[in-house]
C-alpha positions, 0 to 999 in steps of 0.5 A: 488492514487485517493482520493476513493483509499485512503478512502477504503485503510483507510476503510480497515486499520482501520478494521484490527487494530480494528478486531485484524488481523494485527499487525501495525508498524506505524513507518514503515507505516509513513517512506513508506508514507512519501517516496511515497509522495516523490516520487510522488512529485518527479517524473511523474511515481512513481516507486514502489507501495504499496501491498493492502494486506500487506502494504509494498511498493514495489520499481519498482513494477507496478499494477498487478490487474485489478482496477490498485492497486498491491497485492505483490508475498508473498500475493499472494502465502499465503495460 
């Protein structure tokens, strides 16, 4: 993820948090971010990437959106 990436993913979080929109298990949040890192340090090509919408990450899953970020099948299908 590139550092713009991940300035508008904290730009987008806080808003959420602070609009009351989405209700946030950080302990879930850190053991994902922790495992990306991991993952990323580990490896060349990660495998999994995390939803834009939800938050949660997705092992094996690839980029499905034009600017290369991933909106997973249950975000997708919400109404």
């Amino acid at each position: 993820m590139s550092n713009e990436g991940l300035k508008d993913t904290q730009i987008n979080f806080n808003w959420l948090i602070k609009n009351q929109h989405a209700e946030v298990d950080l302990y879930q949040l850190a053991k994902d971010i922790e495992e990306l890192l991991n993952v990323k340090r580990d490896r060349s090509e990660p495998d999994g990437i995390i939803c834009n919408k939800c938050m949660n990450f997705y092992h094996f899953a690839e980029p499905n959106q034009p600017d290369g970020s991933l909106i997973c099948y249950s975000c997708r299908t919400r109404s």
